[in-house]
C-alpha positions in Angstrom: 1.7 -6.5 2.4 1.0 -9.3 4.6 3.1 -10.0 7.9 4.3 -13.5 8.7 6.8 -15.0 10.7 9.8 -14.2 8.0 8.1 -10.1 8.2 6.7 -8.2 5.4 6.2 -10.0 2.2 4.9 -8.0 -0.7 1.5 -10.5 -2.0 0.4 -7.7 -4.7 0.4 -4.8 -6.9 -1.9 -2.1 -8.2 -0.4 -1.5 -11.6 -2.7 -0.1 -14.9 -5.6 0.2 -12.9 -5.7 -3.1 -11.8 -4.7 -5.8 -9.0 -2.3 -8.5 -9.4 -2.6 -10.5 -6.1 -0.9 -14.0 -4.8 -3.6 -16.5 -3.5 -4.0 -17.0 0.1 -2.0 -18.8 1.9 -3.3 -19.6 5.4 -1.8 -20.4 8.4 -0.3 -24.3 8.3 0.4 -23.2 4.2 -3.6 -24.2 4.0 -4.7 -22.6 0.7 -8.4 -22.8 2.5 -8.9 -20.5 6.0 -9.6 -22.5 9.2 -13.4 -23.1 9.8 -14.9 -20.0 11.0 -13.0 -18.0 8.7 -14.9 -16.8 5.8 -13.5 -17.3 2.6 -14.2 -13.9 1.1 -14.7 -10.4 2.0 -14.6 -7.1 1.2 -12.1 -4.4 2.5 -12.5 -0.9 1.8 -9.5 0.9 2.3 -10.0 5.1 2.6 -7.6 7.8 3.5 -8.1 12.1 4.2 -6.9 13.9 0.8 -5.4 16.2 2.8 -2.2 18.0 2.0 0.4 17.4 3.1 -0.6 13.7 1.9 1.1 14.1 -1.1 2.2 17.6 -2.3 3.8 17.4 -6.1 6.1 20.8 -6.3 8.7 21.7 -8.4 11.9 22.6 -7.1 12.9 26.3 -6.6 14.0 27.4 -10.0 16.8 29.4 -8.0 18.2 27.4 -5.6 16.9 23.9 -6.4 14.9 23.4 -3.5 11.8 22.2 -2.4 9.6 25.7 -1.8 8.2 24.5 1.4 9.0 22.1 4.1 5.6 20.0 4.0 6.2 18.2 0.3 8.1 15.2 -0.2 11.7 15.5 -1.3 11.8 17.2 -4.8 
């Protein structure tokens, strides 16, 4: 996601266990950064696997619902 004057714009997606990414567009729709800028880097990008990050559970087989109030909406 990158945040310009218009807001969020969606500029890629990890799909099949890869990266489709627009180019760069810089400010003053420059495709090349302003000098100082570097061209290219690397970002790492990390988070905690730590529940309740993402908790997959099945629904209650008796009532439907979600066995516990830390998992996302079954």
């Amino acid at each position: 996601m990158n945040l310009n004057h218009n807001g969020w714009e969606k500029i890629g997606l990890w799909e099949d266990n890869k990266l489709d990414i627009k180019d760069i567009v810089w400010p003053g729709n420059s495709p090349v950064p302003p000098p100082g800028v570097p061209e290219k880097f690397n970002l790492k990008i990390t988070f905690l696997k730590e529940p309740p990050y993402v908790n997959l559970l099945p629904p209650d087989n008796e009532t439907g619902e979600c066995k516990t109030s830390r998992s996302v909406r079954c």
